[in-house]
N, C-alpha and C positions, 0 to 999 in steps of 0.2 A: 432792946437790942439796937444797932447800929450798923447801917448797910452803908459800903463803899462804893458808889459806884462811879465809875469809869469805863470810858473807851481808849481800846489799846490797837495799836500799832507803829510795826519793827520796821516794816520797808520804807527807807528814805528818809529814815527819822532817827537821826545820830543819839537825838536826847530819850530816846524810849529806854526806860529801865526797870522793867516789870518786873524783874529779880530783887533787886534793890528793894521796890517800892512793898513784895511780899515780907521779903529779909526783914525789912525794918520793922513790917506788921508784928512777926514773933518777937524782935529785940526789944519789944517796949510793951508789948504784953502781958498779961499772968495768964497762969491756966485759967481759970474763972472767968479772965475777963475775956480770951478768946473763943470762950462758949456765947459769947452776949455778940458777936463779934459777924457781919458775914461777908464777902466781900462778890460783887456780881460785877462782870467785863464782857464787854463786848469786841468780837474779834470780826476782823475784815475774813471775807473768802478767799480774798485773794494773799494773802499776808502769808508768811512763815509764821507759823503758830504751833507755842510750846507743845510739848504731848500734855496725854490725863496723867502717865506718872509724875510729868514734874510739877501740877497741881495738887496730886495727889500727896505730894511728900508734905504739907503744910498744915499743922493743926488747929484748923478752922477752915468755914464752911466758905468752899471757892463754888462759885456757879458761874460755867460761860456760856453765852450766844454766840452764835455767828450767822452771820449774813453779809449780804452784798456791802461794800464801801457807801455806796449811796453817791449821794453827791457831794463827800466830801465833807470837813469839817463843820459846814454850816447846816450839815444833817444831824451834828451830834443829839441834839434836841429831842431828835426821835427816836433815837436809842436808849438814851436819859426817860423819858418819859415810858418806854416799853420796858428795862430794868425795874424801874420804880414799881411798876404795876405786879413784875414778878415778884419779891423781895419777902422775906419771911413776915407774914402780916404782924408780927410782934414785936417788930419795930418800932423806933419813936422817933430815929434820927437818921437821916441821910449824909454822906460826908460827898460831896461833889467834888471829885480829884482828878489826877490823869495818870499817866504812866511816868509819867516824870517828877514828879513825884514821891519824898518818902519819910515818914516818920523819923519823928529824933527823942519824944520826951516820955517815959512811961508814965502810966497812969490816968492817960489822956480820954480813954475809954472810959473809965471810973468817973470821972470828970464831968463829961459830955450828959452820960446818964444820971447823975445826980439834980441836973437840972430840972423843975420838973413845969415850968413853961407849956403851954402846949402850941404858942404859936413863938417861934424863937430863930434868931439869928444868931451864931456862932463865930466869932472869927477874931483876932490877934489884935487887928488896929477896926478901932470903932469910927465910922466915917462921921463928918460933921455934916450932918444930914439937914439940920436944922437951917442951915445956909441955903439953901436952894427952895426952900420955901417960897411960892408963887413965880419963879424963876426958871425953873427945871426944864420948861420945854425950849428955852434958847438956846440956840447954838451952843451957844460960847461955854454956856452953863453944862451941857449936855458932854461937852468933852474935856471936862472939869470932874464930875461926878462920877462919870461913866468909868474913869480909871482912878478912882479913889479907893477902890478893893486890894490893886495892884495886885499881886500874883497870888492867890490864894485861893484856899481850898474852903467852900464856905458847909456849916455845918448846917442842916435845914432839917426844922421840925416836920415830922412826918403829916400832921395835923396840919403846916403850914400849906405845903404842898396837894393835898387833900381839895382843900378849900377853893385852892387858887386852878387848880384840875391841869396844870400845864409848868413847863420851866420857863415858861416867856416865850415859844415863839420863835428863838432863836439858838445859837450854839452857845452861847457866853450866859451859865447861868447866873456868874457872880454880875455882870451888867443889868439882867433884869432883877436879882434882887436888890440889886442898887437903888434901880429905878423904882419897885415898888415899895423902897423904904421913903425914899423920899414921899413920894405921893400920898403914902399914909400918912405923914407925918405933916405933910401943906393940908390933908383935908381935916384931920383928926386927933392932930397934934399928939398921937402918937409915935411913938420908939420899941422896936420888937429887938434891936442890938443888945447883947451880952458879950462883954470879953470875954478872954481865954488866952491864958498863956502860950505861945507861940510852942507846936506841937510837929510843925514837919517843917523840911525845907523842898523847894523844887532844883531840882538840878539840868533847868532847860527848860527849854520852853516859850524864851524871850523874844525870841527874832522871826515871830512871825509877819513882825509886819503888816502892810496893810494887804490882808489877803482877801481875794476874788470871792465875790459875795454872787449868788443870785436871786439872793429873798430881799426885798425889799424892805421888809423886816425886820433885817438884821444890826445887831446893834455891836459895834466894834472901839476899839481906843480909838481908830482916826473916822470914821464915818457912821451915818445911819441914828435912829430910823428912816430912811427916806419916807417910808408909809407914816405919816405921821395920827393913823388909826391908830400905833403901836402901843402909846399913852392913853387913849381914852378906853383900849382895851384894860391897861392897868391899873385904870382909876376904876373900872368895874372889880377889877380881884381885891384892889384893895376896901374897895366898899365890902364885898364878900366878909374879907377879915372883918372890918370893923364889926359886922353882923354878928357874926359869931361868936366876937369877943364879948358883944354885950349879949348874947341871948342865949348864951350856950352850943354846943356841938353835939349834945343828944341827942339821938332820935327820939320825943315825947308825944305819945300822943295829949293831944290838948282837951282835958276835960274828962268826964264821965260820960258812961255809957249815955242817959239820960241827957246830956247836954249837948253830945254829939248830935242823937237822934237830934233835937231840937236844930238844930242848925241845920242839917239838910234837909226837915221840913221846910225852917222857913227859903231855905235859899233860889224857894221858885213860888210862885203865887199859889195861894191853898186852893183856890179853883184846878191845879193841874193835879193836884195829892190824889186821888182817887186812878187818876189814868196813870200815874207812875207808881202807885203801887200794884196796879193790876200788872205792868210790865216787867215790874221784879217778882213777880210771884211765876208770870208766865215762862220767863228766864231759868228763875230754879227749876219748875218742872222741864223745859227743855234740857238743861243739862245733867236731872236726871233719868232722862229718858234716853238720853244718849250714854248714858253710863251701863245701860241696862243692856 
């Protein structure tokens, strides 16, 4: 499956077109593939917000939130990250969009999910990543790469996100997966980038400008990180990936029964083995004595 997720709001925002952005979900659709399909938004309390019929009228799975605005744009991160956690666990892909936003090409869905990657970046123009190798945390460089996604919607492996436990920290998730492409890529000379043929267009969304931040955190086309902790947070997610990739994403236990025991024997001096197993024995019977 393949979850949409986006925050939407209509007040003060010419370019919001959550109509459209549905509209164009069915026009490039199949039936089939909008059963694989789901889309979760997040709605202000404050906002003028569609009714359940006019979600209702759309064949595929809409789910909404609502809650307070927050503070603002540079909260989106936290709605992103709360969607994600709802999201039909049988997913494998997330599409990171907005309301401005809307499909143009069918079969995009078919597409997405044939890939079978488990740690994967998605998107039209593949950034030259390789360039900012030992470079990345300068300035100069920083507001070079930072807008080399330009306006798009990036497609993230569910398994990517998993690993990494967060969207970066900030609102802009196409900036930290920027960032954490690069940084895989200067420590481990690896590339998680896939094309894909150009599948939506945005209709707004350009003229934000340099908008009022209060996270330090935050990472924008004209400013930030000012925390420059921001990076050595990311060079931890992407060590994460690298782990993963080389040792799997299994949960395995390691060994046989026999070899297990053996390790928590030795893992304390055999002088204590007699006092710790009198403890675990003491334990079961308190617990079942409290069962009784």
């Amino acid at each position: 499956m393949i979850s949409i997720i986006f925050c939407s709001r209509a007040s003060n925002n010419p370019d919001s077109n959550l109509k459209k952005l549905l509209d164009s979900t069915v026009a490039c659709t199949t039936p089939e593939e909008r059963k694989q399909i789901e889309v979760l938004i997040k709605l202000d309390d404050d906002d003028c917000r569609p009714s359940e019929s006019f979600f209702a009228q759309y064949p595929f799975t809409i789910r909404t939130f609502v809650w307070s605005r927050g503070e603002g744009r540079h909260y989106l991160h936290h709605a992103q990250e709360y969607m994600f956690a709802q999201r039909d666990p049988r997913s494998r892909f997330c599409v990171m969009t907005a309301d401005d936003f809307f499909f143009t090409r069918p079969g995009f869905v078919t597409e997405i999910l044939s890939v079978q990657d488990e740690f994967v970046i998605l998107g039209p123009v593949r950034p030259a990543i390789e360039t900012f190798a030992g470079i990345y945390e300068n300035e100069a460089a920083v507001r070079r790469w930072v807008t080399a996604f330009g306006n798009l919607a990036p497609v993230v492996s569910v398994r990517l996100i998993e690993v990494c436990q967060n969207f970066g920290w900030q609102s802009n998730v196409d900036s930290w997966l920027m960032g954490l492409s690069v940084v895989l890529f200067d420590l481990y000379k690896i590339i998680i980038w896939k094309p894909i043929e150009p599948y939506y267009e945005r209709g707004g969304g350009y003229g934000l400008g340099d908008t009022p931040t209060y996270n330090n955190m935050e990472l924008t086309s004209q400013k930030g990180p000012f925390n420059h902790y921001w990076f050595e947070l990311v060079r931890r997610q992407a060590r994460n990936l690298f782990l993963n990739m080389e040792h799997g994403t299994d949960f395995k236990k390691t060994g046989s029964l026999p070899r297990r025991v053996w390790r928590k024997i030795r893992a304390q001096p055999l002088r204590r083995l007699p006092v710790r197993i009198c403890k675990k024995i003491w334990s079961k019977v308190g617990m079942l004595w409290a069962s009784l």
